[in-house]
Structures are given as structure tokens and as C-alpha cells.
MITOR-656257 format. One record per residue: x, y, z of N, C-alpha, C in turn; residue number from 1. Coordinates in steps of 0.2 Angstrom, whole numbers, plus 5000, padded with zeros to 4 digits. Layout:
N
    nu    nv    nw   cau   cav   caw    cu    cv    cw  num
     X     Y     Z     X     Y     Z     X     Y     Z  NUM
...
This chain:
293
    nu    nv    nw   cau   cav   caw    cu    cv    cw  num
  4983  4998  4833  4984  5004  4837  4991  5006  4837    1
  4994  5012  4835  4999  5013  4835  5004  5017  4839    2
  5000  5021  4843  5003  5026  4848  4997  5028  4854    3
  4998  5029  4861  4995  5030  4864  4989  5035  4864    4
  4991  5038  4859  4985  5044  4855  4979  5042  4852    5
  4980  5036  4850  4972  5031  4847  4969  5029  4852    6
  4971  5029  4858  4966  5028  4862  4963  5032  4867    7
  4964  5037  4864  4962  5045  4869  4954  5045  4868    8
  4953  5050  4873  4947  5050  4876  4944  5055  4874    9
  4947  5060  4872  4947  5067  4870  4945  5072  4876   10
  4946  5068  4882  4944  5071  4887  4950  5077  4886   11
  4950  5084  4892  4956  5088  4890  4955  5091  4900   12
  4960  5095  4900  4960  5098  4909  4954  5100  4909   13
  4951  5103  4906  4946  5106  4906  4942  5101  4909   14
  4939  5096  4909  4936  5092  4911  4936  5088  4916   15
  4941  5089  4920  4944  5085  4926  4938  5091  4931   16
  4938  5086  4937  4934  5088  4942  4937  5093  4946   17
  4942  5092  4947  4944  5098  4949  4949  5104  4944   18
  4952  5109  4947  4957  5112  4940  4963  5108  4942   19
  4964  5112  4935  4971  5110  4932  4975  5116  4930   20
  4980  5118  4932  4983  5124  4928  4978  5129  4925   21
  4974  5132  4930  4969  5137  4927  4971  5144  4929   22
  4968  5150  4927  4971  5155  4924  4975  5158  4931   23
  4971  5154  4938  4975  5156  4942  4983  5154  4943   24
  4987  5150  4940  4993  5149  4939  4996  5154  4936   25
  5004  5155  4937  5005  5160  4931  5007  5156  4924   26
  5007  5161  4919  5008  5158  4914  5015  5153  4914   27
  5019  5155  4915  5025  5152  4915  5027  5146  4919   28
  5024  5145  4924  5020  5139  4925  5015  5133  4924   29
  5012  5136  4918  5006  5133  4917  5008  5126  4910   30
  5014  5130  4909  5016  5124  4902  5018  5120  4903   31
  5025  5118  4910  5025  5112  4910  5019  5107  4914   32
  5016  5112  4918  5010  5108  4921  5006  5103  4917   33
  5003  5109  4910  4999  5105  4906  5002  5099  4901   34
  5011  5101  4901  5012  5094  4896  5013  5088  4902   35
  5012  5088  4908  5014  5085  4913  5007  5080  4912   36
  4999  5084  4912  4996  5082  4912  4993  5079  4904   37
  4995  5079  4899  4995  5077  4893  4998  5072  4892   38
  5004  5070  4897  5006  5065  4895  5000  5059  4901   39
  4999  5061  4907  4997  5057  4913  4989  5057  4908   40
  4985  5060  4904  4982  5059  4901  4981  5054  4896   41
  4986  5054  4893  4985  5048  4887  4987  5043  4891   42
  4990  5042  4897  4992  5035  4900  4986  5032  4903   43
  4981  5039  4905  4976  5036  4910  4973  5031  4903   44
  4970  5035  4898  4967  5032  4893  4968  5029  4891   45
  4975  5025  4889  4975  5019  4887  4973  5014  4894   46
  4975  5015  4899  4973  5010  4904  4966  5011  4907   47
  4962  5014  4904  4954  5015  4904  4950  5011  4899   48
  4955  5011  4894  4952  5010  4886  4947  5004  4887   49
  4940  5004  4886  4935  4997  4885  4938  4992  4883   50
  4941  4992  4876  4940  4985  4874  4947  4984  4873   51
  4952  4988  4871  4961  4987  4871  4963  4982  4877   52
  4967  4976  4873  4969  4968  4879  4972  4972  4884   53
  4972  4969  4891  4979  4971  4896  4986  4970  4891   54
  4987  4965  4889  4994  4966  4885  4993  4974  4881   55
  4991  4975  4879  4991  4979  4874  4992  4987  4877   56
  4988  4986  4883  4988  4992  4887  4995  4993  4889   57
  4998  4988  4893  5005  4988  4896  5011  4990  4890   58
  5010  4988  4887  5015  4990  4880  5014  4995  4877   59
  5007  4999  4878  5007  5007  4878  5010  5011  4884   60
  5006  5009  4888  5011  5012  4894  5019  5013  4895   61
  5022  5005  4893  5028  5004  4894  5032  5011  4887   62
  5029  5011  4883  5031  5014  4876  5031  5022  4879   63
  5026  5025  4881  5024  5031  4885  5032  5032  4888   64
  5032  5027  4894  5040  5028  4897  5047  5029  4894   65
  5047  5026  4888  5052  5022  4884  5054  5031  4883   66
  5048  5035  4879  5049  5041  4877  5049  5045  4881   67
  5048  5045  4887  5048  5048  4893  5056  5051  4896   68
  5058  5043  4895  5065  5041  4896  5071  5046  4890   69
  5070  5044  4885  5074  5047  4880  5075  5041  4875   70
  5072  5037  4876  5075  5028  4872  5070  5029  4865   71
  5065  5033  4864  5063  5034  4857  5060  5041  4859   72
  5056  5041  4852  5049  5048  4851  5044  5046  4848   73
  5042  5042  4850  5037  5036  4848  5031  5039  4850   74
  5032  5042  4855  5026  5044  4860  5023  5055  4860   75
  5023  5056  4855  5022  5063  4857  5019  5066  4863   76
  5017  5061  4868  5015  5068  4873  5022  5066  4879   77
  5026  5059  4877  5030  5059  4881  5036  5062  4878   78
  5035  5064  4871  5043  5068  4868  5041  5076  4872   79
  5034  5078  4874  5030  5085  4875  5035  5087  4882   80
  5032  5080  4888  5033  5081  4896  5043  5080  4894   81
  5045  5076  4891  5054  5075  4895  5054  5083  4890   82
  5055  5086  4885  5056  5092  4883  5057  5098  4889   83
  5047  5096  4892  5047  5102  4897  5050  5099  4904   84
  5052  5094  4906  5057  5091  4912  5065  5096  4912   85
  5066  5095  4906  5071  5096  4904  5073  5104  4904   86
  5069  5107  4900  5069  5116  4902  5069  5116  4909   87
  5066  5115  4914  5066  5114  4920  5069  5112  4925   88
  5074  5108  4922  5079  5105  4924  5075  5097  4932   89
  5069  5094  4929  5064  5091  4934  5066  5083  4933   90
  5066  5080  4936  5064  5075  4938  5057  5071  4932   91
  5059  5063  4930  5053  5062  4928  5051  5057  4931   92
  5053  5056  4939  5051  5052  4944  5043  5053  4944   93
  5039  5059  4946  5033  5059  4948  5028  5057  4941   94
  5028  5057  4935  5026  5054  4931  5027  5047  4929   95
  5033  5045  4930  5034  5037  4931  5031  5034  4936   96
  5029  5039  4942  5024  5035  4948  5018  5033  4945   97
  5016  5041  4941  5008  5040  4939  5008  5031  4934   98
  5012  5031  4931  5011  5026  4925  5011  5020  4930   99
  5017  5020  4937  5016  5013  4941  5006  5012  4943  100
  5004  5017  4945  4999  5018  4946  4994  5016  4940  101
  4993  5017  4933  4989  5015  4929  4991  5007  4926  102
  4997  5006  4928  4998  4998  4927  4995  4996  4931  103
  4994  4996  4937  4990  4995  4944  4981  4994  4939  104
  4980  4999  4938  4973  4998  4934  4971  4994  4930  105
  4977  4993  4925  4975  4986  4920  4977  4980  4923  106
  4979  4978  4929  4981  4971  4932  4977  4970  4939  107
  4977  4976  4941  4974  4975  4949  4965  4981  4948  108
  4959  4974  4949  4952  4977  4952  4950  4980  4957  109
  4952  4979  4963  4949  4976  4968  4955  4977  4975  110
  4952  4982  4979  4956  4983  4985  4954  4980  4992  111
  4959  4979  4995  4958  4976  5000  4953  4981  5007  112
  4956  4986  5009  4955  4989  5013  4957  4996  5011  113
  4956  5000  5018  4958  5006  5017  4966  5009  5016  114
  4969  5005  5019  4976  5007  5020  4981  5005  5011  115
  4976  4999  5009  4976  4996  5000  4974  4999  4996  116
  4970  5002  4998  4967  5010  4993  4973  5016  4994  117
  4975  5017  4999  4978  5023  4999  4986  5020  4997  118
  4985  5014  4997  4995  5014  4994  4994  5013  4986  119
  4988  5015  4983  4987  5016  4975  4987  5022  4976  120
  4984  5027  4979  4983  5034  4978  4992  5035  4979  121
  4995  5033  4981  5003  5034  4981  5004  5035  4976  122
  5002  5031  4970  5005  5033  4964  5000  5037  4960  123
  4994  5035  4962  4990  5037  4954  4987  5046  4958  124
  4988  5047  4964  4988  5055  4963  4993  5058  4969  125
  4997  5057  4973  5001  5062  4976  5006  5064  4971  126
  5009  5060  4967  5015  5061  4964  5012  5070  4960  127
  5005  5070  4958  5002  5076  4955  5005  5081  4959  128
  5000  5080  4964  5003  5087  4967  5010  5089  4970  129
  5013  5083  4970  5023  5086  4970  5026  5088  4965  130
  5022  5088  4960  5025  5089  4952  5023  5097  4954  131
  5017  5098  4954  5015  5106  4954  5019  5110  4959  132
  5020  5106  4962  5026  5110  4969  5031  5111  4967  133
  5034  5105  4964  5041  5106  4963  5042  5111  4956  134
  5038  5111  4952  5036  5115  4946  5038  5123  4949  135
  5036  5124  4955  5033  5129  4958  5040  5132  4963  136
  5044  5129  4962  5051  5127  4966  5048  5127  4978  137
  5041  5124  4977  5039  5125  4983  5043  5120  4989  138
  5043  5123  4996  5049  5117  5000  5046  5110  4998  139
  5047  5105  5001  5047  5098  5001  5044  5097  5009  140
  5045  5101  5012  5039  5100  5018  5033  5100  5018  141
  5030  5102  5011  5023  5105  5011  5019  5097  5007  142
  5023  5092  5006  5023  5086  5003  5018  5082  5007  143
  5019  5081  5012  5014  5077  5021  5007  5080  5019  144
  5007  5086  5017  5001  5090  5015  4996  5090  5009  145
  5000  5091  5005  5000  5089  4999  4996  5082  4998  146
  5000  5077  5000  4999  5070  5001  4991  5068  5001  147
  4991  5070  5008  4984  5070  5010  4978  5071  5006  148
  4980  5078  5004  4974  5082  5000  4973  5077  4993  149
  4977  5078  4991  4979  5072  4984  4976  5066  4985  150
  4976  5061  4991  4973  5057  4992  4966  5057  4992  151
  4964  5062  4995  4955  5065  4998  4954  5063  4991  152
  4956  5069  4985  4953  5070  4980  4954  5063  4973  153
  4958  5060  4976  4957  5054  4971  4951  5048  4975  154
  4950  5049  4983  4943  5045  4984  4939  5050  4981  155
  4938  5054  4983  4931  5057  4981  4929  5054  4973  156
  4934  5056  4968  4933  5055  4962  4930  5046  4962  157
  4934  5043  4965  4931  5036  4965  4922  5034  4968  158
  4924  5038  4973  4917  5037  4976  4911  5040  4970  159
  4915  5045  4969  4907  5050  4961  4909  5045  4957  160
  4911  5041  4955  4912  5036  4946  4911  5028  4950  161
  4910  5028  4956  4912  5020  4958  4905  5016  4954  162
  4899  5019  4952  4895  5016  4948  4898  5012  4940  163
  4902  5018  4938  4904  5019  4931  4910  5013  4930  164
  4914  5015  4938  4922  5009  4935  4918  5002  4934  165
  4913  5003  4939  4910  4992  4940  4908  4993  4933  166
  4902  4996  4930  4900  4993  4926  4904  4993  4918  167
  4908  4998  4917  4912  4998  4910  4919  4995  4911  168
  4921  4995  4917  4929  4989  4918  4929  4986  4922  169
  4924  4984  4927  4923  4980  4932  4931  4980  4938  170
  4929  4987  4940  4934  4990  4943  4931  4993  4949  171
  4933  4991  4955  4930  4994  4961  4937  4995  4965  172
  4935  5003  4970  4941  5005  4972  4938  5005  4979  173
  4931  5003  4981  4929  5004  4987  4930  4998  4990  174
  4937  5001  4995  4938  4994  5001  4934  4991  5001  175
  4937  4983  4998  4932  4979  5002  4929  4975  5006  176
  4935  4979  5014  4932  4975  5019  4924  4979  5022  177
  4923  4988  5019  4920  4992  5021  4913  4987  5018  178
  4912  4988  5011  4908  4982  5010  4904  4975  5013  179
  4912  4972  5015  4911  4966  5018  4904  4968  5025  180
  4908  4972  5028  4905  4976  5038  4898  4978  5034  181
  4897  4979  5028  4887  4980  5028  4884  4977  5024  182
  4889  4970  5025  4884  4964  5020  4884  4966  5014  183
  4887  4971  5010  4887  4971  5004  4891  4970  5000  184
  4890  4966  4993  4896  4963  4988  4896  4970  4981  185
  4905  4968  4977  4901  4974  4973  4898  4974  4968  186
  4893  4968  4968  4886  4970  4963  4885  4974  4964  187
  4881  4975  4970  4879  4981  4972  4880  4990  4966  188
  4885  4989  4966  4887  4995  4960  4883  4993  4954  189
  4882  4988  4952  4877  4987  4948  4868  4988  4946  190
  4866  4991  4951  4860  4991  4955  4859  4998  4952  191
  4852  5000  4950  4849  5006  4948  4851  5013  4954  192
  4850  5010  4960  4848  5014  4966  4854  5013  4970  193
  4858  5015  4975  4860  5010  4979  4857  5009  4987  194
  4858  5003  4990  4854  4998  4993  4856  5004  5001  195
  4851  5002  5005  4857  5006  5012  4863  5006  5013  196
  4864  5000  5013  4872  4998  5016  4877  4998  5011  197
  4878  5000  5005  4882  5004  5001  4880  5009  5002  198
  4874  5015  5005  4874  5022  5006  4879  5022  5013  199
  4878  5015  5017  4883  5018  5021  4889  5018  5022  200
  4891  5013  5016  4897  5011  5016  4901  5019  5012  201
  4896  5021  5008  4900  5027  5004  4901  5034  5009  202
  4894  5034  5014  4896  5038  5018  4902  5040  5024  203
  4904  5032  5026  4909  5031  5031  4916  5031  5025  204
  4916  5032  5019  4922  5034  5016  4924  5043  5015  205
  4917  5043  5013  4918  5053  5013  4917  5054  5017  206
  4915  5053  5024  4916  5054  5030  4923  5053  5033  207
  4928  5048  5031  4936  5047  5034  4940  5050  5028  208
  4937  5052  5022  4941  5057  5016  4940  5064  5018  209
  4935  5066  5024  4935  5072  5026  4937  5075  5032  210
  4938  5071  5036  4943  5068  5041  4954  5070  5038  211
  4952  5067  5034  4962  5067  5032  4960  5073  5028  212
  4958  5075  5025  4957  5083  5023  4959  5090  5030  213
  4955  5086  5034  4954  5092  5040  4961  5090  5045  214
  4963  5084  5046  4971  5080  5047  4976  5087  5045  215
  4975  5085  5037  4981  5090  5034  4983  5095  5034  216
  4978  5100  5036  4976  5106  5037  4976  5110  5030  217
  4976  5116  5028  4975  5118  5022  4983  5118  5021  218
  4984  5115  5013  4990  5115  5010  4992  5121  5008  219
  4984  5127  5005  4985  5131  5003  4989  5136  5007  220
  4991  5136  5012  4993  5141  5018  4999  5140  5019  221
  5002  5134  5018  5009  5130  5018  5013  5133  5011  222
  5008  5135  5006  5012  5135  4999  5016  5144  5001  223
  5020  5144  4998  5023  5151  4995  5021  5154  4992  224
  5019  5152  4985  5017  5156  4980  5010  5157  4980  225
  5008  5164  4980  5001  5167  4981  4997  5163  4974  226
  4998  5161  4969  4994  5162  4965  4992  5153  4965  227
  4999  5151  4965  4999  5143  4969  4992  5142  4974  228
  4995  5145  4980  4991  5145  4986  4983  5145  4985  229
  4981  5152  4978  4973  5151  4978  4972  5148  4974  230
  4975  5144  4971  4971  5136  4967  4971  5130  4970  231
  4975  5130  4974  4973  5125  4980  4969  5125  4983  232
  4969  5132  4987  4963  5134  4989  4956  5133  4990  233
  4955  5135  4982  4948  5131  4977  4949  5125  4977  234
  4955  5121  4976  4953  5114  4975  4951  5110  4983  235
  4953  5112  4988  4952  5112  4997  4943  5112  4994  236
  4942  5119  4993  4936  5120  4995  4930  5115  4991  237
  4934  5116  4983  4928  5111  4982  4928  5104  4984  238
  4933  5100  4985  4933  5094  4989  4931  5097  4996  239
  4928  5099  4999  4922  5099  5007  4917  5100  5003  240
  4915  5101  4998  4909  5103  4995  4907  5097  4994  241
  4912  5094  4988  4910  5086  4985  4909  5082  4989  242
  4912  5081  4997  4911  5077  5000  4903  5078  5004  243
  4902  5084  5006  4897  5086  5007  4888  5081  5002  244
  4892  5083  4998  4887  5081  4990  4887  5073  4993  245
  4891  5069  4995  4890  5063  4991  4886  5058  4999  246
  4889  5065  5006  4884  5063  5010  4877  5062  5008  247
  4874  5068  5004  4868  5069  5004  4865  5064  4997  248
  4869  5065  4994  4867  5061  4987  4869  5055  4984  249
  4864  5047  4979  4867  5041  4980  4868  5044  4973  250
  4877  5039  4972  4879  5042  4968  4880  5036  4960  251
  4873  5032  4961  4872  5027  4956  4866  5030  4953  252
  4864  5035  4954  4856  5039  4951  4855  5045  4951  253
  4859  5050  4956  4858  5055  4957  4864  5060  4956  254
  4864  5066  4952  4873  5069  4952  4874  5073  4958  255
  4882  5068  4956  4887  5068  4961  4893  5073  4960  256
  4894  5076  4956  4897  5081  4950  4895  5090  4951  257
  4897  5096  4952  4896  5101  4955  4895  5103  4946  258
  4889  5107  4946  4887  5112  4938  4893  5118  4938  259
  4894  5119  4933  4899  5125  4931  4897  5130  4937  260
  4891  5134  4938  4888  5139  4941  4892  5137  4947  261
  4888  5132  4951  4893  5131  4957  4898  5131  4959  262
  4905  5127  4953  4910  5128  4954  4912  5134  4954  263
  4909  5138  4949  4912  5145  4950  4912  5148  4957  264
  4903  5148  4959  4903  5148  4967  4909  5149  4971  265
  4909  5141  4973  4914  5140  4978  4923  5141  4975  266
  4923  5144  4968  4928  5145  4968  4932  5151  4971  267
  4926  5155  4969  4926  5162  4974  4927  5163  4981  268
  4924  5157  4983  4923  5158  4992  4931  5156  4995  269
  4933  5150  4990  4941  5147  4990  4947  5150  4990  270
  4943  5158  4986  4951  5162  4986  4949  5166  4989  271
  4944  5169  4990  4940  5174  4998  4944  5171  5004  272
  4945  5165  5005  4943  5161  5011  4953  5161  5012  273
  4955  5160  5007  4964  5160  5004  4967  5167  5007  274
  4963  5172  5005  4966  5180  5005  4965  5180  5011  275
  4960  5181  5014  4958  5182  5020  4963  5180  5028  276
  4966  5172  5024  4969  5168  5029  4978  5174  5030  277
  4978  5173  5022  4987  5176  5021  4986  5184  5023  278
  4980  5188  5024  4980  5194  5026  4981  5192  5035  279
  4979  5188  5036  4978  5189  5042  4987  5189  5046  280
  4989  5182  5044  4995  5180  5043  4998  5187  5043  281
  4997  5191  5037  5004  5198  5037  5002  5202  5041  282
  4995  5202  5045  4994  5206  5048  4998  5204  5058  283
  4995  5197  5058  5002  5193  5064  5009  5195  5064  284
  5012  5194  5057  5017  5195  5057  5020  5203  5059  285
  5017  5206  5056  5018  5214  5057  5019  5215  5064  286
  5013  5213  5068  5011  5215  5074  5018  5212  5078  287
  5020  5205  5076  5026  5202  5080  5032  5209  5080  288
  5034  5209  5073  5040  5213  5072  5041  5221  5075  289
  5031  5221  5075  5030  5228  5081  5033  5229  5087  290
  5033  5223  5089  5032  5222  5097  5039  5221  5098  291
  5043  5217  5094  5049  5215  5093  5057  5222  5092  292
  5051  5225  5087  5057  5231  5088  5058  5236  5094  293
């Protein structure tokens, strides 16, 4: 294997659970996003990869950076991201977090608790959405926000695939002290069905991942840019949706994953639900400056 590119997935944005630089961004936006995400793409990939050794994996990784850095161009999706860093005049801090975070993956299975889950979502998803901020020249306030949202949606994604990491990398992200509290070990993910007390255990996670969603308040409302703000918006609403989903659904037998039709659905209601907020907003504001003059 020679480059981090032989062990791609072929997976592309399009396929992530939630969007990515979709046609809601403007265009001029949209490029460094997606070379942001082409590079965080071949890193996941080699650190997901079946059969590639951990050494093998970390020396893809490490090489990623190397070219990220400027020290070769060994890596084209990492000659892709420092290119567009650089137009931009960005940082390649919040991409070096993502890769601490996929090192994390090929060395570390197994979380202690909830507070040891969310200090891995520190890397392997807030850093995303600060990239898109900062991409966006948005305050560094809206980060606390951010944060949050970004954490929600890398449990949720654990909670839909927690069947999949056990059984193709024996990877489990679901605390486990939460486990321990229903008597359940994580065979359990192994199991055709899952047993009660893994239903409750997943329950009391999308239950406290709905919780810091509702904490955060909508980021969407804090962003500046209108076009920013309604694809946040979409991605708010379909994380209450998916959580919604995995109350109701066990997610070792049954889909856990929203059909295109639906997404579209509640994409709609996302930026209905966006418009409505920021109309109301200029319609406050006005009234204030009424009263003021």
C-alpha cells in the first residue's frame, strides 16, 4: 500500500449521514470545505481499514500530516486541504485534531464513560464544525455551540453503526460504565436482536445526546451567514429526528438511518423552521429600533 488513497472506501460527502457542503453553502465556500473533507476522509479510511496492521495505519496517518504540514506531497488529498488552507489564509489545527482522533481509533476500543467518550468527540468531530466556521469567517463564540451539536451527531452516528464497529473492528464507543448499570457486556453488539438492557442502555444515550442538543440551543441562530445558518439548521433537525429513530428502533436489526424521501422531508422543515426563526428576529429588531427612535 502506497498512499492513503488504496485504502479508500469510496465512500464520498454524499454518503455521510448528515450533509456536507450541500448546495445550501455558497459556492465559494464549498471548496475548501470539501478538500477539508477529502482529506478527513482518507484518514478515517485508512484508520477503519479491515485488515491494514495498526502500524501500517499510523504511518498512513502520520504521512497524511507530513503532507498536510508541507514536509512532502506524498499524500494528494493532504497536498488538496494545505493548498486550500492556504488560499484562505486557515489554520491546519482542526484537521490535525481530526487525525489525533483517528489515531485514537487504531489504538484505543473501548470507552470508559461518558465524559471518555466526549473527550474523543473533541477531536474526531468538534474540530468539523469549527473548520466550517471559521471557513465562514463566523465569531469564535458560536464554538460552545458548535461543540455541542458536533458531539450529539458523532453519538448518534455511534449509536446507528455500534452493531457494525463491534463486529468488523471490535470497536465499541458506548460507555462502558452505561453497559456495566444493565448488566450488559459488549457481546451484546453481537447478538442478532438486542437484549433489553442494551435497548436501555442506547436509550439513556440518545436520551442525554438530546438533552446537550436542547443545552446548546440552535447553533443555527447564533451563525451569521443565512445560507450557513440553513444547513445547520437541517443538520439540528435531522439529529432530533435520528434520535427520535433510535428511541423507537433496535439498532442491531432494524434501520436506524433516515431514506432519501425523509431526509428531504425534514430538510424542508429545517430551513422552514430557520426562516421563520431569523424572520422573526428582524421582525424584534425592527420593532426595538421603532420604539427607540
Amino acid at each position: 500500500m502506497t498512499t492513503a488513497a488504496d485504502a479508500g472506501s469510496g465512500k464520498t460527502h454524499r454518503d455521510e449521514n448528515f450533509p456536507v457542503a450541500s448546495r445550501l453553502i455558497a459556492p465559494r465556500h464549498r471548496a475548501p470545505i470539501l478538500a477539508f473533507y477529502g482529506f478527513v476522509r482518507a484518514a478515517d479510511d485508512v484508520a477503519d481499514h479491515p485488515t491494514l496492521a495498526a502500524p501500517d495505519k499510523l504511518a498512513l496517518i502520520d504521512r497524511l500530516e507530513a503532507t498536510l504540514l508541507g514536509r512532502n506531497d506524498a499524500e494528494p488529498a493532504g497536498v488538496r486541504l494545505r493548498v486550500a488552507l492556504a488560499e484562505r489564509g486557515l489554520s491546519p489545527r482542526h484537521a490535525q485534531d481530526l487525525l489525533t482522533a483517528f489515531r485514537l481509533d487504531v489504538t484505543k476500543r473501548r470507552y470508559r464513560d461518558w465524559d471518555d467518550l466526549l473527550g474523543y468527540c473533541a477531536y474526531s468531530a468538534m474540530p468539523v464544525g469549527r473548520f466550517v466556521l471559521d471557513v465562514h469567517g463566523e465569531d469564535r463564540g458560536t464554538w460552545p455551540a458548535n461543540d455541542a451539536l458536533c458531539a450529539a451527531l458523532q453519538v448518534i452516528n455511534h449509536l446507528q453503526d455500534c452493531a457494525l464497529d463491534y463486529r468488523r473492528l471490535d470497536r465499541v464507543y458506548i460507555p462502558l460504565d452505561v453497559l456495566e448499570r444493565e448488566h450488559e457486556g459488549v457481546v451484546a453488539l453481537g447478538q442478532s436482536h438486542a437484549t433489553p438492557g442494551l435497548r436501555r442502555t442506547i436509550g439513556h444515550l440518545a436520551e442525554r445526546t438530546a438533552a446537550m442538543l436542547t443545552e446548546a440551543g440552535p447553533l443555527s441562530s447564533k451563525v451569521a451567514n443565512l445560507r450557513l445558518g440553513l444547513e445547520v439548521a437541517v443538520i439540528e433537525r435531522l439529529a432530533h429526528t435520528l434520535i427520535g429513530t433510535l428511541l423507537r428502533r433496535d439498532p442491531l436489526c432494524e434501520r436506524v438511518h433516515l431514506s432519501k424521501p425523509r431526509v428531504a422531508g425534514v430538510t424542508l422543515v429545517g430551513i422552514a423552521e430557520e426562516l421563520g426563526r431569523r424572520a422573526r428576529r428582524s421582525r424584534r429588531v425592527a420593532i426595538h429600533k421603532a420604539q427607540d427612535a
